[in-house]
KOLLUMGU-109061 format. One record per residue (C-alpha): residue in one letter; x, y, z. Coordinates in steps of 0.05 Angstrom, whole numbers, padded with zeros to 5 digits, always signed. Example, Ala and Ser with C-alpha at 12.3 -4.5 7.8 and 13.67 -1.06 7.14 Angstrom:
2
A+00246-00090+00156;S+00273-00021+00143;
//
This chain:
329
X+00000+00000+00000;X+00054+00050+00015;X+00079+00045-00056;X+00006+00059-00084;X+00006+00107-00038;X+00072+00147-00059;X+00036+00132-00132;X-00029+00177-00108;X+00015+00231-00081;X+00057+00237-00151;X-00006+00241-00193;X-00012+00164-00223;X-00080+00128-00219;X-00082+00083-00175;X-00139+00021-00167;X-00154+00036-00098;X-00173+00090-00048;X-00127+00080+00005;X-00144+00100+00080;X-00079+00139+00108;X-00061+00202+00144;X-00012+00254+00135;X-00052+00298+00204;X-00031+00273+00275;X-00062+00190+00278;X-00040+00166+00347;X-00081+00130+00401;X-00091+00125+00477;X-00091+00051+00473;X-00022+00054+00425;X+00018+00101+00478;X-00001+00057+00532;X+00019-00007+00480;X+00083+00020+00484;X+00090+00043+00556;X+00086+00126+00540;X+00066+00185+00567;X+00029+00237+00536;X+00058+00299+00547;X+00135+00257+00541;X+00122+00234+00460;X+00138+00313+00451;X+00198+00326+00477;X+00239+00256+00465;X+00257+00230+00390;X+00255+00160+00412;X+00184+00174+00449;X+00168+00208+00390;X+00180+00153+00341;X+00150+00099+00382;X+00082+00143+00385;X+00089+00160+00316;X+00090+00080+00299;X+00041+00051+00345;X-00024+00072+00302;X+00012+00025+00252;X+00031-00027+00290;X-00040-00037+00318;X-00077-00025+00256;X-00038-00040+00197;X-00055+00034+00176;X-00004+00048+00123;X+00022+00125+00154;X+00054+00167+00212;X+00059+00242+00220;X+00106+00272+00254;X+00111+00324+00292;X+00055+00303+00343;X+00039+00376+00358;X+00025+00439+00306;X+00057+00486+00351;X+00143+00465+00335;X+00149+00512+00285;X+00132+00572+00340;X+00173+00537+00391;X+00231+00549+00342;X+00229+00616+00334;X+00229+00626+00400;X+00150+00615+00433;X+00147+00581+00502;X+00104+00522+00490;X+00063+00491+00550;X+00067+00418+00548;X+00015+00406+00603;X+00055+00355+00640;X+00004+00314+00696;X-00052+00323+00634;X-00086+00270+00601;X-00079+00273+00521;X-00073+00356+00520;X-00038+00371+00458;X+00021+00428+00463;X+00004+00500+00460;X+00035+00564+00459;X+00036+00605+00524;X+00035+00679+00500;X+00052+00710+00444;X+00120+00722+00416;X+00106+00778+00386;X+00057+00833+00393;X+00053+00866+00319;X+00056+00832+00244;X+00109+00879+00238;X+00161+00845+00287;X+00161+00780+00237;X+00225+00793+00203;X+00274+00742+00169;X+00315+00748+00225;X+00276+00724+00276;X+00249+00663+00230;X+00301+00639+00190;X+00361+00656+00245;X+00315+00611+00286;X+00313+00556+00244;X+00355+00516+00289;X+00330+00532+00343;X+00270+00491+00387;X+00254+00419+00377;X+00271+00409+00299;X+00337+00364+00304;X+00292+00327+00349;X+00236+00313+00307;X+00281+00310+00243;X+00318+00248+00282;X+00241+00213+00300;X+00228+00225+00227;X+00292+00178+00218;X+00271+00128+00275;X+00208+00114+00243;X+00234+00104+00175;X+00291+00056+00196;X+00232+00023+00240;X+00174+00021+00198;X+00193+00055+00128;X+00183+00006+00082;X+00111-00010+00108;X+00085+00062+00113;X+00086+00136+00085;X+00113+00184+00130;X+00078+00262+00135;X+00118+00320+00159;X+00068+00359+00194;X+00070+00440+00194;X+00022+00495+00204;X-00001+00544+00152;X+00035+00612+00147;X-00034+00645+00177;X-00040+00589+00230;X+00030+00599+00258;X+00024+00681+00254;X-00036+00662+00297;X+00004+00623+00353;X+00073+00675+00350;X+00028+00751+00339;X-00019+00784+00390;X-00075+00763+00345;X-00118+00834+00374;X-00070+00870+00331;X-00064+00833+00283;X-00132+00828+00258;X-00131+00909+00266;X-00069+00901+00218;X-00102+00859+00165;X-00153+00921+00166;X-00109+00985+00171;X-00050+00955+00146;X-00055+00891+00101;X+00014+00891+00068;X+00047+00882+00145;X+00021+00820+00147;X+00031+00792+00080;X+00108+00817+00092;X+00095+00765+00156;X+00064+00717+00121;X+00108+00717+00067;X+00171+00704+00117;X+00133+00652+00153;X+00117+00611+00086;X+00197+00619+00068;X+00213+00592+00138;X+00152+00534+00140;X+00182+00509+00077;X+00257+00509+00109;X+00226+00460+00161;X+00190+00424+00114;X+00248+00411+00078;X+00280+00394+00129;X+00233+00338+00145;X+00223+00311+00084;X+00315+00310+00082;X+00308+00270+00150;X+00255+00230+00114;X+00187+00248+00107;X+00146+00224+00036;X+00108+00285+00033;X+00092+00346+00067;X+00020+00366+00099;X+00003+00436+00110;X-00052+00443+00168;X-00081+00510+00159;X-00129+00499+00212;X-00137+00585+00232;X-00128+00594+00158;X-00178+00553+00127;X-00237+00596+00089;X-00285+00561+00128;X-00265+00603+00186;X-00236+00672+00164;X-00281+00671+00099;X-00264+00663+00022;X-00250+00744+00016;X-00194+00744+00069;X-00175+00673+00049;X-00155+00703-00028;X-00127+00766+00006;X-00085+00740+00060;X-00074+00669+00057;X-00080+00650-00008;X-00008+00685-00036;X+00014+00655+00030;X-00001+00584+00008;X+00025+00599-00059;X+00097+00622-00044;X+00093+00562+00017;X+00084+00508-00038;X+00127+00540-00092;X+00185+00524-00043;X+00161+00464-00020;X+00185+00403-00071;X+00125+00354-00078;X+00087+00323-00057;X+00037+00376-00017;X-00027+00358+00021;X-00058+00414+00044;X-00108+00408+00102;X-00162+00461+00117;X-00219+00454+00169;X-00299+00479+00157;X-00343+00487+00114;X-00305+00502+00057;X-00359+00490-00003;X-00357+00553-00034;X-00280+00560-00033;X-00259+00494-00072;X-00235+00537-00128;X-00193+00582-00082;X-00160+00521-00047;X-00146+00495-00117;X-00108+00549-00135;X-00061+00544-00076;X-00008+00500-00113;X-00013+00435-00064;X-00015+00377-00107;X-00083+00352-00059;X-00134+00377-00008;X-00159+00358+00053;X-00231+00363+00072;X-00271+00358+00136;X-00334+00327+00152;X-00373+00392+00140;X-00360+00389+00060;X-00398+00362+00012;X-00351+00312-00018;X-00393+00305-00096;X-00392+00383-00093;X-00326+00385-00075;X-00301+00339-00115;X-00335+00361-00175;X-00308+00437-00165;X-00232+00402-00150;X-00242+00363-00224;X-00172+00341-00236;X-00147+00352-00161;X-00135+00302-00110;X-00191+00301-00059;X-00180+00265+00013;X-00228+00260+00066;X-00269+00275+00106;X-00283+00217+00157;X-00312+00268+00228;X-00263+00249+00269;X-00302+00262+00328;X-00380+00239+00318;X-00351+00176+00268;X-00280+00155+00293;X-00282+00165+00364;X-00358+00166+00383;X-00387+00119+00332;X-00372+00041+00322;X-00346+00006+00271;X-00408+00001+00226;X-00415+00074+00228;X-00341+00084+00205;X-00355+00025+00153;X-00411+00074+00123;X-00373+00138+00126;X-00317+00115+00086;X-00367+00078+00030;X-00407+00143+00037;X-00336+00178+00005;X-00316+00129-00037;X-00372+00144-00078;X-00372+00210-00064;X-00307+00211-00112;X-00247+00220-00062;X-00182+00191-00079;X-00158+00172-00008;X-00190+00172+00066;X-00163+00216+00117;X-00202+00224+00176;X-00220+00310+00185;X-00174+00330+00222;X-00137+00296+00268;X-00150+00238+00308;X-00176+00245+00379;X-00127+00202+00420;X-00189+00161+00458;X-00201+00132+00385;X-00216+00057+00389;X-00171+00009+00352;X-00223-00024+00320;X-00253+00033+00293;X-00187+00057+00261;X-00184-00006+00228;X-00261-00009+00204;X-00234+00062+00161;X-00178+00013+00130;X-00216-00038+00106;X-00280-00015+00092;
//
């Protein structure tokens, strides 16, 4: 499966519709598999790796993303990151803001940090899992959108008041943060990563609307996957029906939908685009049973997409079986 997989990604048909991830896949019942704690996966390439594999392992789903968190790329240019140690399955997050103005996003302080945080770390559980499990699986590097990560390092009070008064501050800031997401990218994919997936979760039309989508994030995305080699799966959250042809434009070679699409419309408006999706991750994978996940993925199968990814990503309480009812169904 991993080659037809890698075949997908590159643009050849393929006689299947795989069920993968490239968004963050890993499971209560797989860190406790493999004897790890939550908030310790983040901070520890070995921990990392092992976490990273264990949705595999248990499944037989063909993928693992790494990082486990959205929030590295801030942590490298310098934002303190809680890691909510003595918390059940709390995901990492940025404490304050690095910065207080668009303006203070300079090449300096992104691409002098570059080396900076947890990226030799991650690069080297990017390399564990390959060695480990490589040859069965694709591997994603995970990053934020440019807009996603201005929200976690800006005051984002100011900068919404920026987008308004002064729009071409935070292009300038977007633009720097695309040059340095697709540094880390690359750096991923060099420490081996099969493809790169852009979550744009803050970004996605569905939340900030189509008109500051074009404006804003849009020439973001564009210069992001211009320097980003292929292939490029970008991920954007809500309802983003009326917007298809805007994400289409955004040079990623596919998109990722959520559950609040409508997969024929979508997929009709994406034509020669790859389509994944848009299992709910929430109502399906982790509330439903295995039935229910059966349906949902037949449901998009006909619907026309060319893989299954859940919506965003999984919910660590996630049941085994129900992970592999989304393989095989």
């Amino acid at each position: 499966m991993r080659e037809k997989i890698l075949e997908l990604l590159s643009g050849k048909k393929i006689d299947t519709q795989p069920a993968f991830s490239g968004l963050i896949h890993i499971t209560a019942e797989g860190l406790e598999r493999e004897g790890l704690v939550f908030h310790e996966i983040h901070k520890d390439a070995a921990k990392m790796a092992k976490a990273a594999a264990s949705t595999f392992k248990l499944t037989g789903m063909p993928s693992a993303a790494l990082p486990l968190d959205l929030c590295a790329p801030a942590e490298m240019m310098g934002a303190e990151l809680n890691y909510y140690e003595g918390v059940d399955y709390q995901f990492p997050q940025v404490r304050k803001a690095l910065v207080q103005s668009s303006r203070d996003i300079t090449p300096e302080n992104t691409m002098g940090m570059l080396g900076s945080g947890r990226l030799n770390l991650i690069c080297e559980a990017i390399g564990l899992v390959k060695n480990e499990i490589g040859k069965d699986v694709v591997i994603s590097g995970l990053i934020p959108g440019p807009y996603t990560l201005l929200l976690y390092v800006c005051n984002p009070a100011n900068m919404f008041k920026e987008m308004k008064k002064e729009p071409q501050v935070v292009l300038d800031a977007l633009f720097h943060l695309s040059s340095f997401l697709a540094k880390v990218g690359q750096a991923y994919l060099n420490a081996g990563a099969d493809f790169i997936t852009i979550h744009d979760m803050g970004g996605s039309p569905g939340f900030i609307g189509p008109a500051k989508f074009e404006q804003f994030v849009l020439p973001a995305l564009k210069k992001l996957n211009a320097e980003l080699p292929a292939p490029r799966v970008l991920s954007v959250c809500g309802n983003t029906n009326t917007s298809m042809h805007l994400l289409a434009q955004t040079g990623a070679d596919a998109i990722s939908v959520d559950q609040l699409n409508d997969l024929a419309a979508s997929r009709t408006n994406l034509k020669d685009m790859l389509l994944f999706g848009n299992i709910d991750p929430v109502q399906t994978l982790w509330q439903g049973d295995p039935a229910q996940v059966a349906e949902a993925v037949i449901g998009a199968k006909e619907a026309g997409v060319d893989a299954i990814w859940p919506g965003c990503d999984l919910v660590p309480q996630t049941s085994i079986e129900n992970i592999q009812s989304m393989k095989r169904a």
